[in-house]
C-alpha positions in Angstrom: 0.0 0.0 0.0 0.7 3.5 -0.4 1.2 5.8 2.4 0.8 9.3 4.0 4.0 11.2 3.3 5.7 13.4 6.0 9.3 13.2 5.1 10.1 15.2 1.6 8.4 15.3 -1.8 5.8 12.6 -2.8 5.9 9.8 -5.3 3.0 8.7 -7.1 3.9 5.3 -6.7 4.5 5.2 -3.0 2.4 8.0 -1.5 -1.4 9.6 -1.5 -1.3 12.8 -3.9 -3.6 14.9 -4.4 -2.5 16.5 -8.2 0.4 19.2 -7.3 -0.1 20.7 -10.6 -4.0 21.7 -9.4 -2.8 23.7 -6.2 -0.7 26.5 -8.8 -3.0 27.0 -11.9 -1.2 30.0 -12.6 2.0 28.8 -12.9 1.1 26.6 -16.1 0.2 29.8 -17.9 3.2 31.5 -17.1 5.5 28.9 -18.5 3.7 28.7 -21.7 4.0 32.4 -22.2 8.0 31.9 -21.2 7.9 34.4 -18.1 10.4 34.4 -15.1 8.4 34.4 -11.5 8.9 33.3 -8.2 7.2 30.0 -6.3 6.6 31.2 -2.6 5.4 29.1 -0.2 6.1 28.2 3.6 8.0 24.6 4.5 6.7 21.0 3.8 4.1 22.9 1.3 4.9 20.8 -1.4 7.2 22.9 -3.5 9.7 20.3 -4.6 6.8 18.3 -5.2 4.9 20.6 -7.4 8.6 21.4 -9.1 9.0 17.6 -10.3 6.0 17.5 -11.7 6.1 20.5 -13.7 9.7 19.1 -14.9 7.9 16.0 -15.9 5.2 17.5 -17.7 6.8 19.4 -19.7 9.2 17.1 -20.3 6.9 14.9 -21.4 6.7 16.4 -24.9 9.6 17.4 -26.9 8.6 20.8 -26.9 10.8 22.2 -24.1 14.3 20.8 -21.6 12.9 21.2 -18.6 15.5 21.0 -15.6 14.9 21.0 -11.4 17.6 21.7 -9.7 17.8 21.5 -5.7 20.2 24.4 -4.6 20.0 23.3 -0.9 23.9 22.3 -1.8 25.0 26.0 -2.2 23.3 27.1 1.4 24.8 29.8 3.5 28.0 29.7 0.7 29.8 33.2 1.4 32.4 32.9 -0.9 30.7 33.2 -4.8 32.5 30.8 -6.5 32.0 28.1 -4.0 28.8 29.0 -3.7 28.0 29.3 -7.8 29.9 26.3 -8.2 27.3 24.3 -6.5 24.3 25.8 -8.3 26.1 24.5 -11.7 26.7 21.4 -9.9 22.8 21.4 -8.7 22.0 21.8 -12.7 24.2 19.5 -14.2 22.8 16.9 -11.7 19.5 18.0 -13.1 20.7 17.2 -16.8 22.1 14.3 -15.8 18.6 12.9 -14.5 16.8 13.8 -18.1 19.7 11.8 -20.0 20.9 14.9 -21.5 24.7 14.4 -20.1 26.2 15.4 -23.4 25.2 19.5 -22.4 26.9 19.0 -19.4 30.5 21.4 -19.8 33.8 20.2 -19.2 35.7 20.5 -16.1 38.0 23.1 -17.9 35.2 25.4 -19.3 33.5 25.5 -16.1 37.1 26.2 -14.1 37.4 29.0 -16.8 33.8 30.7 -15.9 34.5 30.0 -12.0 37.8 32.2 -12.5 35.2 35.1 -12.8 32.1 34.5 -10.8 30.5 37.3 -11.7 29.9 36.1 -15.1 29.7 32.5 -14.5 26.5 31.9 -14.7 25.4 33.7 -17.0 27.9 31.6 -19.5 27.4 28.5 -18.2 23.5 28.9 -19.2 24.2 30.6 -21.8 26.0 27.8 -23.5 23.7 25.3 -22.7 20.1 27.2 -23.5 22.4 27.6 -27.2 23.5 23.8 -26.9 19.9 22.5 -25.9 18.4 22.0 -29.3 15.1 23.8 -27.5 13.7 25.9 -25.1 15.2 25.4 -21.7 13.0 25.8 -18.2 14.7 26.1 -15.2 13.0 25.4 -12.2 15.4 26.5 -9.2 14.4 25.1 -6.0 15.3 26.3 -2.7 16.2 29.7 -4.4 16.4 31.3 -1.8 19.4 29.9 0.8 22.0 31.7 -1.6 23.5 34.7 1.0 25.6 37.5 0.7 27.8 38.5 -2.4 26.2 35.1 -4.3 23.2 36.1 -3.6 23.7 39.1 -5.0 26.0 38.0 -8.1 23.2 35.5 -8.8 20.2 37.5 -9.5 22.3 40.2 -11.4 23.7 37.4 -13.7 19.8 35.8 -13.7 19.0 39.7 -14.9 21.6 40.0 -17.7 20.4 37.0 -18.8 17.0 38.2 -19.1 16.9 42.0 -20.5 19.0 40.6 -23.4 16.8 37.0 -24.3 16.3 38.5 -28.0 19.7 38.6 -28.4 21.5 35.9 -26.8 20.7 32.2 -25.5 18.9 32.4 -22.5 16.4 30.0 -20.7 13.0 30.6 -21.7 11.3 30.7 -18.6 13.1 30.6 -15.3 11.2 29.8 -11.8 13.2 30.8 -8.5 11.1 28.8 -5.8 11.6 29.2 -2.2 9.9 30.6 1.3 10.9 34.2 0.8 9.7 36.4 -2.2 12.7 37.2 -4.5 12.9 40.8 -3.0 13.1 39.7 0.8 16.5 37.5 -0.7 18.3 40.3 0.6 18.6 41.1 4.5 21.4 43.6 4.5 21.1 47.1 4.0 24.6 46.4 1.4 23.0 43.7 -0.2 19.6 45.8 -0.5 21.3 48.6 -2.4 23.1 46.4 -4.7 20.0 44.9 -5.3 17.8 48.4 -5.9 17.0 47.3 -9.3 15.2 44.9 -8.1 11.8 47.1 -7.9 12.5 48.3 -11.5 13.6 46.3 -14.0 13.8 42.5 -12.5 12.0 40.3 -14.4 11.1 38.9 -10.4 9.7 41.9 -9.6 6.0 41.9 -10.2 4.0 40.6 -7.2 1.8 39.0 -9.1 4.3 36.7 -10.4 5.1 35.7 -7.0 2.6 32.7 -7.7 1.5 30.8 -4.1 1.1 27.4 -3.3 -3.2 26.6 -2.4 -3.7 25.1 1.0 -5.4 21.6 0.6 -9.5 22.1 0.6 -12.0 20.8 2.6 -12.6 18.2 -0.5 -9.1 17.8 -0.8 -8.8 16.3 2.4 -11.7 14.1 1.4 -9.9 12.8 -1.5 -6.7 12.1 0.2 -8.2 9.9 2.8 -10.7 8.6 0.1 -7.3 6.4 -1.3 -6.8 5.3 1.9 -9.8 3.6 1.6 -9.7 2.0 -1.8 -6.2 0.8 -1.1 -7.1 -0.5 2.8 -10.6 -0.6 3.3 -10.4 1.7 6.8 -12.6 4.0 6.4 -12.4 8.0 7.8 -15.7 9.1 8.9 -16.7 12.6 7.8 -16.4 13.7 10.8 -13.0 12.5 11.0 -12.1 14.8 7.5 -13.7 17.4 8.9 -11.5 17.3 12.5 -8.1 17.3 9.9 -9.1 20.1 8.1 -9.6 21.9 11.2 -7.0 21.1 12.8 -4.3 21.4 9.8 -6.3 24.3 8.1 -5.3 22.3 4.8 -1.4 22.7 5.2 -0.6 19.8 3.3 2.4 18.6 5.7 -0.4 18.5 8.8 -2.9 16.9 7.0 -0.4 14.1 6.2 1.0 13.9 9.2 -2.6 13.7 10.7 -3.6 11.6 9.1 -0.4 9.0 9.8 -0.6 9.0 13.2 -4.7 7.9 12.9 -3.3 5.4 10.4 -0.4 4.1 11.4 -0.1 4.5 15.2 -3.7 5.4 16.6 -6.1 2.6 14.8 -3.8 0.3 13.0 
């Protein structure tokens, strides 16, 4: 049998969903028209989860290289190039999951970028977005845990990259998805005044392309216990949905984790 998930993203094949794709109609939209935005949600939401499956949508065609990359790796990094190493690490890992290994740049290009930081991104993705053979989406999870100068040297390099698309190679839609809004990245005054253009010209900066993640409805909660019930034959009374939704106001982490310990621990 399946199970109620409360430890990282869910699998079809081993844990009751609910569609992630249904919580963040919005963001569908904005891919197809090629826009940057921001995912922003609080923890255990089911970011990564939602992430994957965009990935393998769209993927799922051969209309688009679609590529998540987890850039918990690069957390906290002070120093730029360690840090910016990582999040090309973080995205060849993600080519190397879609079998596209052969965009993946040698150890000496990638030394040669690194030598300049401040532009290494911005080459790195340049090459590959001219390499792909198609549109590349890049869905950038855990956006957010870059600090500092990286911070900083990321999202300027993410803005180059952006004002001159028509130009030069450049991914065609970019998603930066994390718990803080792309403009709350920075928490120094320094790093807020290197960062002024953010309320002008970012192509992050329009609030309402800081697309949210939808609590779990009433129904929702329903349907998630409902495959419980195929698969096991325990049954949750409605008034046994209703208590969940109460108590987890439809936080997706709570209502799993409810609904566990009833399963699992309470009445086996």
């Amino acid at each position: 049998n399946r199970w109620f998930n409360i430890a990282g993203p869910c699998f079809p094949r081993e844990h009751y969903m609910i569609p992630p794709e249904r919580r963040v109609g919005e963001a569908m939209t904005l891919l197809g028209q090629g826009r940057w935005f921001s995912l922003v949600s609080g923890r255990q939401t089911g970011k990564t989860t939602l992430l994957r499956a965009l990935a393998k949508q769209l993927n799922a065609g051969d209309q688009h290289l679609a590529l998540w990359a987890d850039l918990e790796t690069a957390r906290g990094r002070d120093d730029t190039a360690v840090a910016l190493r990582s999040v090309l690490e973080a995205i060849d890992d993600a080519l190397t999951r879609v079998g596209r290994t052969e965009l993946i740049a040698n150890e000496d290009d990638r030394r040669l970028w690194l030598s300049h930081p401040d532009t290494a991104v911005l080459r790195y993705l340049r090459r590959l977005c001219a390499s792909a053979g198609m549109p590349v989406v890049l869905l950038l999870d855990e956006a957010d845990v870059l600090v500092g100068e990286a911070m900083v040297s990321f999202l300027t390099q993410l803005r180059a990259l952006y004002l001159a698309r028509d130009e030069q190679p450049a991914p065609r839609s970019v998603v930066l998805a994390g718990v803080k809004a792309v403009r709350d990245y920075a928490t120094s005054n320094d790093d807020r005044d290197r960062l002024r253009w953010l309320g002008t010209a970012s192509p992050f900066n329009v609030t309402v392309e800081n697309v949210g993640l939808a609590p779990f409805t009433e129904a929702e909660v329903y349907e998630l216990t409902a495959q419980h019930t195929a698969e096991t034959g325990q049954r949750f009374e409605a008034e046994a949905n209703a208590r969940v939704y109460e108590l987890s106001c439809g936080h997706p982490w709570l209502v799993n984790a409810l609904c566990d310990q009833c399963t699992r621990r309470d009445v086996t």
